[in-house]
Structure formats: structure tokens, C-alpha cells
N, C-alpha and C positions, 0 to 999 in steps of 0.2 A: 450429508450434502445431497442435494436432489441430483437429481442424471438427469441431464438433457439429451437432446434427440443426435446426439454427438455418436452415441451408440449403435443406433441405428444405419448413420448415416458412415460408418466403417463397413459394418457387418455387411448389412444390402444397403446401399443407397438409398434415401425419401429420394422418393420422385420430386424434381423441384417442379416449384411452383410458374415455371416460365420454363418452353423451351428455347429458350437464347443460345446462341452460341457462345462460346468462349470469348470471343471479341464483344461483344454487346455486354457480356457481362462486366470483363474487366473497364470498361467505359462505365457500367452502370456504379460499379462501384469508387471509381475516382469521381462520377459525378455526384455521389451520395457523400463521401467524406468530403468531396468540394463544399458542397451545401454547409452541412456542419461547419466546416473550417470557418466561411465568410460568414456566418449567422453567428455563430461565438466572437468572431472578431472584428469583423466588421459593424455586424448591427448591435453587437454587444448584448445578444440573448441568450436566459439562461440556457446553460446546457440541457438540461430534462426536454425542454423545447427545441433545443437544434436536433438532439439527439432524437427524440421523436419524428418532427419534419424529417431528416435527415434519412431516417428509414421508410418513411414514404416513398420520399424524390428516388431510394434503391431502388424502391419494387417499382416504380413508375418507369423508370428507365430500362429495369431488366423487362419489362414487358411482364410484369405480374398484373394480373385480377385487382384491381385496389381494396376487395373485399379479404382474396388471400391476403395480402401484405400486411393490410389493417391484425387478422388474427393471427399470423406471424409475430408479429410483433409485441401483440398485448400474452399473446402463450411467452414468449422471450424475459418480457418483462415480469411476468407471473410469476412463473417457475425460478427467474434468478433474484426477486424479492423472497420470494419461500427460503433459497436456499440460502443466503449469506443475511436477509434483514434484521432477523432476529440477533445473530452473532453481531451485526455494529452493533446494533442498541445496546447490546448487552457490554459489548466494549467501550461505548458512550458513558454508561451508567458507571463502570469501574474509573474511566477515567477523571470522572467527574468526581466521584467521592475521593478520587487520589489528591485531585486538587484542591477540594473544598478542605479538607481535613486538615491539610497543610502536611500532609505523607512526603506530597513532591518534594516540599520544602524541605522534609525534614530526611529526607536521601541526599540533597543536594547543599545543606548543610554540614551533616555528618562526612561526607565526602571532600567536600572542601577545608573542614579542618584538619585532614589527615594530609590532604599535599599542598604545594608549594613550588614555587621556582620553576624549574623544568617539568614536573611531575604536573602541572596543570592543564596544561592541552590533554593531554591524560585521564585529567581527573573529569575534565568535561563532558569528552567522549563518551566514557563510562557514563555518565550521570544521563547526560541524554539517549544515552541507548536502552537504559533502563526504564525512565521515564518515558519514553517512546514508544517500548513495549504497547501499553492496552492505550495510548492517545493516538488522535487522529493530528498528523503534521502541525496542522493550522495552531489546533488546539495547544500541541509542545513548544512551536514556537511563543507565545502570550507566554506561557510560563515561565519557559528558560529567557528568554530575553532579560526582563529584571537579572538575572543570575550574571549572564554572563556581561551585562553593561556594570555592575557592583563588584565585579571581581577584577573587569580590565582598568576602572577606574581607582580601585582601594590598593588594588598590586603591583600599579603600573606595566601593566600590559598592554603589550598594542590588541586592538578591537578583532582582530582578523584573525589574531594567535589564540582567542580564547570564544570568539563567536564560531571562525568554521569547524573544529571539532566538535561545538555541539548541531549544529545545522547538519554536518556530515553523519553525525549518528542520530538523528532523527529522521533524516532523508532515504539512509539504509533501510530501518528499521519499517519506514513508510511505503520506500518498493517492494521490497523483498518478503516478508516475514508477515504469516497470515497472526494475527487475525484484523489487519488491516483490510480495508474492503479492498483493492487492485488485488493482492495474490489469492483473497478469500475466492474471487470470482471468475480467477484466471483457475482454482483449483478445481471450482465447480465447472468450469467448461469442459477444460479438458480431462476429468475426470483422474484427478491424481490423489496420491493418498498425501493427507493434510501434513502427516507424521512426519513423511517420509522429509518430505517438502519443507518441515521446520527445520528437523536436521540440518538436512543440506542446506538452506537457507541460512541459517545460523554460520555453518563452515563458511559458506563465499562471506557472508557479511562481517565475518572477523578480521581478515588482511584487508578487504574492501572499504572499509571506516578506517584503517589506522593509515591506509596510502592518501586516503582521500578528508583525513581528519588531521591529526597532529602531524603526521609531515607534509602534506601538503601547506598546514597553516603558515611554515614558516614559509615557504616562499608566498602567499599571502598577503602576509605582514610587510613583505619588501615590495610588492608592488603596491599596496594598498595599506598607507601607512595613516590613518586615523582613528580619533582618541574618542574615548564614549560618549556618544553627544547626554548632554546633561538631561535634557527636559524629557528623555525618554526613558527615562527610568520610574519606571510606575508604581503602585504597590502592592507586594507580596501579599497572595489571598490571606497566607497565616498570621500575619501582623493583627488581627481583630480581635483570635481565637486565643483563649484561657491557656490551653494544652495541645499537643498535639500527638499523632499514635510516634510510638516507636520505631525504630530505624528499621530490625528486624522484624519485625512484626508487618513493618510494609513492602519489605522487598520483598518478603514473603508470598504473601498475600498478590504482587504484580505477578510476579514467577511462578506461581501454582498453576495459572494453567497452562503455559509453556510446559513443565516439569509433567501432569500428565497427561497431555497431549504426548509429548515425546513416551513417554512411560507406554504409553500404548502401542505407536511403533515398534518401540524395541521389544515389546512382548510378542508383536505382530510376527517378528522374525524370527526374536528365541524359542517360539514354542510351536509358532505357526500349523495349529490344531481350530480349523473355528470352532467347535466341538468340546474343547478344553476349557472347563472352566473358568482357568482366572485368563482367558483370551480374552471370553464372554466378559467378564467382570471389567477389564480393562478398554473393549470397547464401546461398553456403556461410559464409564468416568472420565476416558479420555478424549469423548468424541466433542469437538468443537462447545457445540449447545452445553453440554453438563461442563466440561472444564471453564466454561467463562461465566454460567450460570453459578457453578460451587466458590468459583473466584469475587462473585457480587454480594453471596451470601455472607462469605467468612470477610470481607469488607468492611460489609455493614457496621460488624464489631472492632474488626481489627482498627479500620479506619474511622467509619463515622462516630462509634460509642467510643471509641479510647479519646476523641476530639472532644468528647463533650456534646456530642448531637442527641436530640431529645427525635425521638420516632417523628415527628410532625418536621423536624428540620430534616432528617432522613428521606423522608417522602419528596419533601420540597427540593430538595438536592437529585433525587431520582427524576420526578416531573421536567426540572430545568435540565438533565442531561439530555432528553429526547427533542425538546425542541429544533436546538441547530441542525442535530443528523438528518433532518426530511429532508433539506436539499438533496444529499450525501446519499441518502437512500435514493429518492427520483433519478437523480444522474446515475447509479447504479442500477437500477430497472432498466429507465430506457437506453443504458449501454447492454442491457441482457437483450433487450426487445431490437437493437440494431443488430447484433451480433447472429439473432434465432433469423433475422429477416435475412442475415446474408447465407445464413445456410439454406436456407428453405428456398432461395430463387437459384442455389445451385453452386453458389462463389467456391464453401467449403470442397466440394467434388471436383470443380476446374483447380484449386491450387493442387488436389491430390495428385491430380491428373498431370499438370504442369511439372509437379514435383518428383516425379519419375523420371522426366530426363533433365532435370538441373542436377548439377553436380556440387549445388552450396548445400550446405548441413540444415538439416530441420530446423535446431537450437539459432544456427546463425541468422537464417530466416526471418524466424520468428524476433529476433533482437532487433532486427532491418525493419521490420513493417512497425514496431512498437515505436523505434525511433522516428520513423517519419510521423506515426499519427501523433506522437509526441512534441515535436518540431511544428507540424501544424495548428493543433489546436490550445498545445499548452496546456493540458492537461492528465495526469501520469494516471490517473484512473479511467479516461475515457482512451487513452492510449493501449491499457491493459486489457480492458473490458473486448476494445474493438477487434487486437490481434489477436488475443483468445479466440477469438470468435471463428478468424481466420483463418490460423492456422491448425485448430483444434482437429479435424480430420488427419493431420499429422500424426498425434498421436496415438493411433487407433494401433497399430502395431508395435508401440514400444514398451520396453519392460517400465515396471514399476521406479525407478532411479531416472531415467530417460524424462519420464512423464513429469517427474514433479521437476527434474532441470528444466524442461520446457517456460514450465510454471515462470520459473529464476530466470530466464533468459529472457523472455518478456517483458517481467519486472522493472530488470536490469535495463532494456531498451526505452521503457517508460520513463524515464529517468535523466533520458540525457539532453544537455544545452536547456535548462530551464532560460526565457528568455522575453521581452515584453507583453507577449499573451500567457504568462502564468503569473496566476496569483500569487504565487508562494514569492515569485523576482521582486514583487511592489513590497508586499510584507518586507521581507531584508532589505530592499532601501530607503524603506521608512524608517523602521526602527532602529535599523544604524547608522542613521543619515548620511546615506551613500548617494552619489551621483547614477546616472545611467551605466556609464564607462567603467567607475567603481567596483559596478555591482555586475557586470558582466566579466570582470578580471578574479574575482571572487567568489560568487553562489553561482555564475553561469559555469564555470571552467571547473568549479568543484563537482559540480553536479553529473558534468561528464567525464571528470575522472572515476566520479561512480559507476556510472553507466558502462566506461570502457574495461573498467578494470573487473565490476562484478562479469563484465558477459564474456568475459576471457577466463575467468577462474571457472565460469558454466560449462566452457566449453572442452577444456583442460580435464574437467570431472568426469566430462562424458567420453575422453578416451579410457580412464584409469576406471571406471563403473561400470 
């Protein structure tokens, strides 16, 4: 992962780019996530463009040079497309051949013929936290949705018992757990080790989905008692396809680079030699780029050639994964490029500065600014990206466990009261043909049971770490 000037700005201070006071700053920068805020929601512009404007209107209010601000911003944006752009595509491309293959399907089959009855909130959960793994939210929910409207309506289940434990573990799995672009970006800020950060990431996200998945669902189901609406049951990608890869052969293949990504962690600490060989060895295969690059290769076969895919449909499957992600990338640029402009006019050194006589916890902090930018914009990656950015001087002094709960505690603040400015609210009440009311009694309150429950276990961690 690249290092931003996050380093610098612990060690000696960058001289910011404005001498503002502390007062003009904190204005400058309620006036800059103002902007954002009413440009996304009010004029209904993309983000890449609020988030752009957005860091202008910063440096313009903190009294920056408009020529600094401008190379602020594009160095921002630079440096954090270097560091995480490659890793979506690459997660774009696996998820795409998971889907096209009909892999997802054939996890999410295999799964469902082994439970039943009580064991299916269950089985959801599971299914979508797996499938969650290398997809971006958007993309899990298209797929699982078929799933979960075919299983509440064949099994007689209510919608809310078998839709929120798979939304609750996609939505985990979308805050928390790199190599999603929010934690990828929050890890490249605040410079934490990715390993470390999946670990722990994985721990809170295990009680995290099962409070905010299957038992939450049943009280769900009693306030939100509606049955599969018919016309939205679409068709499964694998329905076209001759064959499909194998159960194991696909879980396999999702999990690889989880397995050594962690694999390298735990080498990181058992041997803890950089000098030692298989250190070396393990943090080449285990670093981000090669673990989701060895993960698209062994795909291609596992997934695409056991489906029946001819190299020419292979290609065409790779080419169509990269398309969608441009938004995905631009909005994650110009949140690096907002995030480098609030450090460089100095925002990063006043919260340090600030943060020396508050007596709230760094982690709890950092959960506080996520959830507001969260709350305002409606968005769990521009939420991420932005308090990273923020609070990232924080971490200049903490151990390595510390840094990547930071990461988690962010996450987790990204995440809470999904609500009319997020896309993901419309998506669930379309597909489940839910009301406004509905859908705030169920994806809104699920959402921040995530939110509350992952940044309490963050915090929990960080006494016992």
C-alpha cells in the first residue's frame, strides 16, 4: 500500500498550506462537507464531482492558495488511486467471473440444500458473507436478491427472516473487511497493517452479522410482516449455462486470498524477522496485489474453464467487470484527494492538537465523525474515505492492533442509519417492495445495529489488545 504524507505529518508536521487558525479551520471544513452534503443531495451530483468541488470550497475557506489546494488534491487523489485502484479491479474481475460462472449460485445452492426450518437465517447469512467476500455491496445485493425472494416464497418464510441476514452479511462484510474499497482506503490512510486488520475485522464481524442478521431478523419479521413480491424475482445468471465450477473448488478459490493475506500476518508475528526468509516469501504472496491477483488467476480455471468459458468469453467477462468500477474508483480518488486537502491546510494537526485535551477515545472519535459524514451524505465510502482522512494523525502513536481497530471503528461508523440519501435504502425498497416506513424499520435499524454493535466490540478490543 502507498504511504501518504500521514507520516510525515506525526513525525514533523507539513507546514499547512494556510495559516488559519483553529477556528477558520473548523468552519472551513463544516463548510467543505456542507458543499458535498447539498451537491449530493440536493442537486443530485455525482459524488467524484461533489467530492472534487467539495475540496476546493475546503482550501478556499481555509484561506489556501487555490493553486495549492488544486495540487493537494490531485497528489490526494493520485497517490490513493495508486494505492487501493488496482486491488478493486482486481476484486471487480473475481467477482464478476464468481457471478458469471454461476460459482455464486452454486455456493448458495449447495447451501440451501443442507438447511431448512430454523437453520435458514443461517444459512443466508453464511451464504452472503461468503459471496460478499470479493463483491462490491451493490453488486451482492443483484445476486442474492433472486435467492432470498425464491427461498421466502418456496419455504414460506416471511421476507425480513431470510432477506436481513443476507443484507446483514453483505453490509458487514462491505464496512469492515478490506478488500473492499472503505477499509482498503481507510487502511492506506492511516497506514495499518492490512493482516492485522483482516483478523480483527473478521473477530468483530462474526457476533456483528449474527446480532444484526438472524436474530435481529426475527424481530424484523414482526414488525415488517411481507411476502415476496412476485415480479421481482429475476433470472439467475446460471440458468443459461451447460455446467457450472464446483462448490469447493469455489469457495476455495473466494477464500484464497483472505487465507493468505492472513497467512502473512501470522507469519508477521510468528517469526517476526524481515530478514527471514519465509517472512520475505510470505510478504510477497500475501500482500494485497498478489493475493487477489493469484486469486483471478486460479478463477479463471476454477471458475471460468470448469463453467465452460472459451478464452474469448473469459476476456469478455474480465472487460465487462471493469466497467461499473470507474464510478467506484473516481469517488475513491476524489475522497483520497479531499481527505490529502484536509490534511495539507492543517485540519489533520488541529484534531491532534484538539485531541490532547478531550478525554473521548481516539476509536470513539473516529466512529463519531464517520457516523455524521455517514448521516449526511449517505454514503459508507465517502464516510470512510473522509474520516480516515481526519482522524489519520491519531494514529501516529499507536501500536500496530490499535491502528488497524481504528481502521474498524470507522468502518463500523460508516455504516450506521442507512436512510433516504443512500442508495443502497432505494435498492431494498425496491426489490422488496417495501414502503419508505418499511424499509426504515428494517435495512435503516439493521444497519445501525451494525454500526452500534461492530464499534462497541472495537472498542471492547482495545481495552483487552
Amino acid at each position: 500500500m502507498t504511504h501518504l504524507s500521514v507520516e510525515m505529518l506525526a513525525a514533523d508536521p507539513v507546514e499547512p498550506i494556510t495559516s488559519a487558525g483553529h477556528a477558520q479551520l473548523g468552519i472551513a471544513v463544516l463548510a467543505g462537507i456542507a458543499v458535498i452534503v447539498l451537491l449530493i443531495t440536493k442537486f443530485k451530483l455525482h459524488a467524484f464531482l461533489a467530492l472534487t468541488v467539495g475540496s476546493l470550497a475546503l482550501g478556499a475557506f481555509a484561506g489556501a492558495p487555490l493553486d495549492k489546494a488544486i495540487t493537494s488534491f490531485t497528489a490526494g487523489l493520485g497517490s490513493t488511486v495508486a494505492g487501493v485502484g488496482v486491488l478493486i479491479a482486481l476484486g471487480a474481475i473475481l467477482g464478476k467471473l464468481l457471478a458469471d460462472s454461476g460459482g455464486a449460485d452454486q455456493i448458495v445452492d449447495t447451501i440451501l440444500a443442507k438447511a431448512g426450518g430454523r437453520a435458514m437465517p443461517w444459512a443466508m447469512v453464511l451464504i452472503a458473507s461468503v459471496i460478499g467476500l470479493p463483491l462490491f455491496f451493490e453488486v451482492g445485493i443483484v445476486l442474492l436478491i433472486p435467492v432470498v425472494l425464491m427461498v421466502a416464497k418456496r419455504g414460506n418464510y416471511s421476507l425480513m427472516q431470510i432477506g436481513i441476514p443476507a443484507l446483514a452479511g453483505l453490509s458487514v462484510m462491505h464496512g469492515l473487511i478490506p478488500p473492499h474499497p472503505g477499509p482498503l482506503v481507510a487502511i492506506d490512510a492511516v497506514k495499518a497493517n492490512l493482516g492485522v486488520t483482516l483478523a480483527l475485522g473478521v473477530l468483530v464481524a462474526i457476533p456483528t452479522v449474527v446480532i444484526a442478521g438472524p436474530l435481529f431478523s426475527k424481530v424484523a419479521a414482526r414488525w415488517v410482516d411481507v411476502p415476496a413480491p412476485e415480479k421481482m424475482i429475476p433470472q439467475r445468471p446460471s440458468e443459461d449455462l451447460e455446467k457450472r465450477p464446483g462448490f469447493g473448488a469455489t469457495v476455495a478459490t473466494v477464500l484464497l486470498p483472505v487465507v493468505l493475506m492472513l497467512a502473512k500476518a501470522l507469519v508477521d508475528i510468528v517469526v517476526d524477522d524481515p530478514e527471514a526468509t519465509v517472512q520475505r516469501v510470505f510478504d510477497v504472496i500475501g500482500s494485497p496485489l498478489i493475493a487477489l491477483l493469484a486469486a483471478v488467476i486460479v478463477g479463471m480455471f476454477t471458475l471460468g474453464r470448469a463453467a465452460g468459458f472459451t478464452k474469448d468469453r473469459l476476456s469478455t467477462t474480465v472487460e465487462k467487470s471493469l466497467a461499473p468500477i470507474a464510478g467506484v474508483l473516481m469517488i475513491v480518488g476524489a475522497g483520497g484527494g479531499f481527505k490529502q486537502t484536509l490534511i495539507d491546510v492543517g485540519v489533520g494537526q488541529m484534531i491532534l492538537d484538539f485531541s490532547k485535551d478531550w478525554s473521548i477515545p481516539a476509536l470513539l472519535l473516529a466512529w463519531l465523525i464517520a457516523v455524521a459524514i455517514r448521516l449526511a451524505t449517505g454514503s459508507a465510502t465517502v464516510a470512510t474515505i473522509s474520516a480516515a482522512g481526519l482522524v489519520a494523525p491519531l494514529a501516529a502513536d499507536m501500536s500496530t492492533s490499535h491502528t488497524a481497530l481504528l481502521v474498524l471503528a470507522i468502518g463500523a461508523g460508516s455504516l450506521f442509519f442507512s436512510h433516504v440519501n443512500d442508495a443502497g435504502f432505494w435498492l431494498v425498497k425496491e426489490y422488496f417492495g417495501l414502503d419508505v416506513g418499511q424499509t426504515i424499520k428494517t435495512w435503516s435499524v439493521m444497519e445501525t445495529i451494525i454500526s452500534v454493535v461492530a464499534g462497541g466490540l472495537v472498542l471492547l478490543l482495545s481495552l483487552i489488545i
